[in-house]
VMD Tcl script that draws the C-alpha trace (Angstrom):
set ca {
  {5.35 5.63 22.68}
  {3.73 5.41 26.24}
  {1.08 3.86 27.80}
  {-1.29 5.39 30.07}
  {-2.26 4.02 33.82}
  {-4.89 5.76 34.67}
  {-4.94 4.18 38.15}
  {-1.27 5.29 38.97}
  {-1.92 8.68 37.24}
  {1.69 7.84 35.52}
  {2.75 6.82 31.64}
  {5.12 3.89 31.18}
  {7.37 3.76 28.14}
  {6.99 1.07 25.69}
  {9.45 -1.43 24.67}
  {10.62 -1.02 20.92}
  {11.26 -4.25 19.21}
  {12.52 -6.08 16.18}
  {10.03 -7.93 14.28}
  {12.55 -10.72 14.33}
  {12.66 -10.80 17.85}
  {9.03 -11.56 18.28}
  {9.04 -14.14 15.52}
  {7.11 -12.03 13.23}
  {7.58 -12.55 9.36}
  {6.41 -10.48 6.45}
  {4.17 -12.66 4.22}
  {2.62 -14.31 7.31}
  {2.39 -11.26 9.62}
  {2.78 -7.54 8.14}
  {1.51 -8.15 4.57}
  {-2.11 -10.09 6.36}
  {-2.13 -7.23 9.18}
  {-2.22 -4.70 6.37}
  {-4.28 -7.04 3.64}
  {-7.06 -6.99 6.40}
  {-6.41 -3.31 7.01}
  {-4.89 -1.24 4.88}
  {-6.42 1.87 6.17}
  {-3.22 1.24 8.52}
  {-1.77 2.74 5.50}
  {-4.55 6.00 4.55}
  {-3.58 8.63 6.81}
  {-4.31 11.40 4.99}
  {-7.96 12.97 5.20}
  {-10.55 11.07 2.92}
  {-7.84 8.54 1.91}
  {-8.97 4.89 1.49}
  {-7.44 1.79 0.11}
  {-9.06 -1.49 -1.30}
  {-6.66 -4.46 -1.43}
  {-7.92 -6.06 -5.05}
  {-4.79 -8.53 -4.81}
  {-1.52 -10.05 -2.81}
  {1.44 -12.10 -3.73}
  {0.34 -11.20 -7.25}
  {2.70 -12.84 -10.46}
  {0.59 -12.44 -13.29}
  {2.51 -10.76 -15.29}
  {3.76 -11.27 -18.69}
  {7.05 -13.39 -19.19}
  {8.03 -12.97 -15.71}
  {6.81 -14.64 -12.64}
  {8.18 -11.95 -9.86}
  {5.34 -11.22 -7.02}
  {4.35 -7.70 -6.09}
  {3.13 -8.21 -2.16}
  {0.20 -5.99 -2.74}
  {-1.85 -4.51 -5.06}
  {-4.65 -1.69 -3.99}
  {-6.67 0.83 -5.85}
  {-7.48 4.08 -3.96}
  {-10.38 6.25 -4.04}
  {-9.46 8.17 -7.54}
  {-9.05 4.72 -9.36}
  {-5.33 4.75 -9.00}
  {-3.55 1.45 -8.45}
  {-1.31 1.25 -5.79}
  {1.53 -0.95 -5.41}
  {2.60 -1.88 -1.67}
  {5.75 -3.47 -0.89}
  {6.36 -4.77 2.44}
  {10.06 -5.27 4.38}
  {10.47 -6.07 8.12}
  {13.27 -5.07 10.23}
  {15.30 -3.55 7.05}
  {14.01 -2.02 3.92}
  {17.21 -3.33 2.00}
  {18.80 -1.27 -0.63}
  {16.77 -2.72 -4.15}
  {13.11 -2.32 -2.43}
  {12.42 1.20 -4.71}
  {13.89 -0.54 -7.54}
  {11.32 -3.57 -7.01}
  {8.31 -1.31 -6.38}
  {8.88 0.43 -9.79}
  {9.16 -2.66 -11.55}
  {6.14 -3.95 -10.48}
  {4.17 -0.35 -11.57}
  {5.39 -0.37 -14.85}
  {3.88 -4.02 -15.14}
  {0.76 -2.77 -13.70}
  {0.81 0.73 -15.51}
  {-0.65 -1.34 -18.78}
  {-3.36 -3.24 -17.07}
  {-7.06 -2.20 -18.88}
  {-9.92 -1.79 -16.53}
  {-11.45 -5.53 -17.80}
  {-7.68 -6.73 -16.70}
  {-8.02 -4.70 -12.88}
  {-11.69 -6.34 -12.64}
  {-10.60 -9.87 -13.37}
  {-7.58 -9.59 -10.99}
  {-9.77 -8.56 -8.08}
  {-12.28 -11.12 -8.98}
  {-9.23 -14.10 -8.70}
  {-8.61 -12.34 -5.19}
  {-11.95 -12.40 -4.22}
  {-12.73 -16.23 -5.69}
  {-9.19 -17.40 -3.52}
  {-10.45 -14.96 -0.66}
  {-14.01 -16.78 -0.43}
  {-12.57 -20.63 -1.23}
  {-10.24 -19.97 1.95}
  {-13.15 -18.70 4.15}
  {-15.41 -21.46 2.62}
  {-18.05 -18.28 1.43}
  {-19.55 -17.27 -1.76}
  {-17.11 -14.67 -3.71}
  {-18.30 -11.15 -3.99}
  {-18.39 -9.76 -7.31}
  {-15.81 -7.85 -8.25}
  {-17.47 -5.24 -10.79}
  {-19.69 -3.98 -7.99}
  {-17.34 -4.15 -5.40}
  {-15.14 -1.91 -7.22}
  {-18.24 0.64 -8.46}
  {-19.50 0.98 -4.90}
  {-15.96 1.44 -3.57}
  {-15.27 4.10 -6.25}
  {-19.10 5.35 -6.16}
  {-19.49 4.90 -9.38}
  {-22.78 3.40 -11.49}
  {-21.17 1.51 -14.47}
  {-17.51 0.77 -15.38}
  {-17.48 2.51 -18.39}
  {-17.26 6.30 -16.51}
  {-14.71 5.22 -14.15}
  {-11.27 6.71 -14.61}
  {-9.16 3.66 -13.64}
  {-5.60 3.06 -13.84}
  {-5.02 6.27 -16.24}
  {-1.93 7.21 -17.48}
  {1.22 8.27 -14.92}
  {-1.10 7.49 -12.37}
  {0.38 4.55 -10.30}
  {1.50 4.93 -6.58}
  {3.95 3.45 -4.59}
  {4.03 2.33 -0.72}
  {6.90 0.78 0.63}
  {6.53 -0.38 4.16}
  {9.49 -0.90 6.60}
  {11.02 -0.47 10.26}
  {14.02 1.07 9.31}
  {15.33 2.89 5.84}
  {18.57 3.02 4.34}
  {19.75 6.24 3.22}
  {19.42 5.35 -0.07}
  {16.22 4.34 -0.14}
  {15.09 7.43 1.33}
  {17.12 9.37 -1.12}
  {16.08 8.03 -4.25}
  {12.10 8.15 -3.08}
  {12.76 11.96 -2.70}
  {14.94 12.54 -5.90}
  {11.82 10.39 -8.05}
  {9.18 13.21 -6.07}
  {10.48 15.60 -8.08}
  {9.49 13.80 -11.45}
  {6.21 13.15 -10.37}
  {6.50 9.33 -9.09}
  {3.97 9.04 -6.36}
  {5.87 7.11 -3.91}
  {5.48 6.66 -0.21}
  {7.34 5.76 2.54}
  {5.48 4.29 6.18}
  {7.99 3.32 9.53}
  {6.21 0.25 11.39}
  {7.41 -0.13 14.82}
  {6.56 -3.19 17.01}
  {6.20 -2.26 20.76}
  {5.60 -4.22 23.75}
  {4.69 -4.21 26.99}
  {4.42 -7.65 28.74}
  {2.42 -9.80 27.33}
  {0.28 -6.75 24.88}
  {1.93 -6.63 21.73}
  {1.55 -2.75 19.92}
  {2.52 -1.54 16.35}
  {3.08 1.63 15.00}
  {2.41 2.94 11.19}
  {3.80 6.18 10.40}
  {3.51 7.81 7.18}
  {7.41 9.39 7.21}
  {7.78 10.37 3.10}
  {6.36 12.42 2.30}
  {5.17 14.21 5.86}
  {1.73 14.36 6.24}
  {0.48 17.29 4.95}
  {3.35 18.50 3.24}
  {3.62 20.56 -0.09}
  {5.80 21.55 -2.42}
  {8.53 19.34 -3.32}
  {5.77 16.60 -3.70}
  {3.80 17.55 -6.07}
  {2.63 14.04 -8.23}
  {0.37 15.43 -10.58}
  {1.19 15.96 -14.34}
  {2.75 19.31 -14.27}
  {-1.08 20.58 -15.46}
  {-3.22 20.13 -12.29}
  {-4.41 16.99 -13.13}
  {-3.33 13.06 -12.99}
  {-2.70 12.84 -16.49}
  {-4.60 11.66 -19.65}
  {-6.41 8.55 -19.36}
  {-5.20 5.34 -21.54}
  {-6.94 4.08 -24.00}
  {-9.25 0.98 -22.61}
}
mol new
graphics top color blue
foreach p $ca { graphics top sphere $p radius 0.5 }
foreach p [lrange $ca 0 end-1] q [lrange $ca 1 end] { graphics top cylinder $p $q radius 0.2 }
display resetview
């Protein structure tokens, strides 16, 4: 990556950097940068996230902690799991754990964990909460809960989120592609130069616009049959 000076008609490279190296961690950097904006993370065309949770553990007989939890545009949740410098070899493991807790979650259940967000959102900012129902209906341009197609079967995605990926990683998010798992896979890059600080999101698995090998819907040209709510 470069950056232009006009002035000098000339492009200067950027330094690349280590999160560690700038002090950076993930729950208190990358996980609010993206909570605030995860359109950081919706690069294809039309593609749009709403965060409706974060360090969520309310799941049954376990208290593990997905990082975040978004819906997109089709009413599909989407579980995002953050890493800094290294993506570590168990982070696909992790991600699919925390899916098949969400994959059960009724719409009532998806409503009522947004609203919790929302209530701790608005206690830390010392507002009024937003309610969560119509925040999620306008989002999804819907007019009442009831015709919204939320959380259906098979229909879970994954984002995992890292500067660097180990081979296996990257392996196994390719090898579940061809069963249908939804999974992605975004490079963040810290660059400086002086004092201005720069990051990088790039969507890496599967390449934007690609076909083919990653096709996630049921085999029938459609998401799958929606659960019982």
């Amino acid at each position: 990556m470069f950056k232009i000076d006009p002035t000098a008609n000339r492009i200067n490279p950027l330094e690349v950097k280590r999160f560690s190296d700038l002090g950076f961690t993930e729950r208190k950097h990358l996980q609010e940068w993206l909570e605030n904006y995860p359109q950081a993370l919706a690069q294809e065309d039309g593609e749009e996230l709403l965060i409706i949770q974060k360090e969520f553990d309310g799941f049954d007989d376990t208290r593990e902690r997905l990082d975040l939890l978004a819906i997109d545009k089709d009413g599909n949740l989407v579980v995002i799991e953050n890493k800094l410098d290294d993506s570590g070899r168990d982070v696909v493991w992790q991600a699919l754990k925390y899916a098949s807790y969400c994959a059960n979650l009724k719409k009532q259940q998806v409503v009522e964990i947004f609203q919790r967000y929302l209530n701790q959102k608005a206690q830390n900012e010392g507002s009024t909460p937003a309610d969560a129902e119509s925040v999620l209906l306008e989002f999804l341009q819907a007019d009442d809960l009831q015709s919204v197609q939320l959380n259906t079967l098979k229909s879970q995605r994954l984002i995992l989120v890292a500067a660097h990926y180990r081979k296996e990683v990257t392996n196994t998010v390719l090898w579940l592609s061809q069963f249908g798992v939804n999974c992605q896979c975004f490079k963040v890059t810290p660059y400086q130069a002086g004092a201005e600080l720069f990051l990088n999101v790039e969507q890496i698995i599967p390449p934007p616009g690609s076909l083919g090998l990653y096709d996630w819907h049921d085999g029938q040209g459609g998401r799958g049959k929606e659960r019982q709510q």
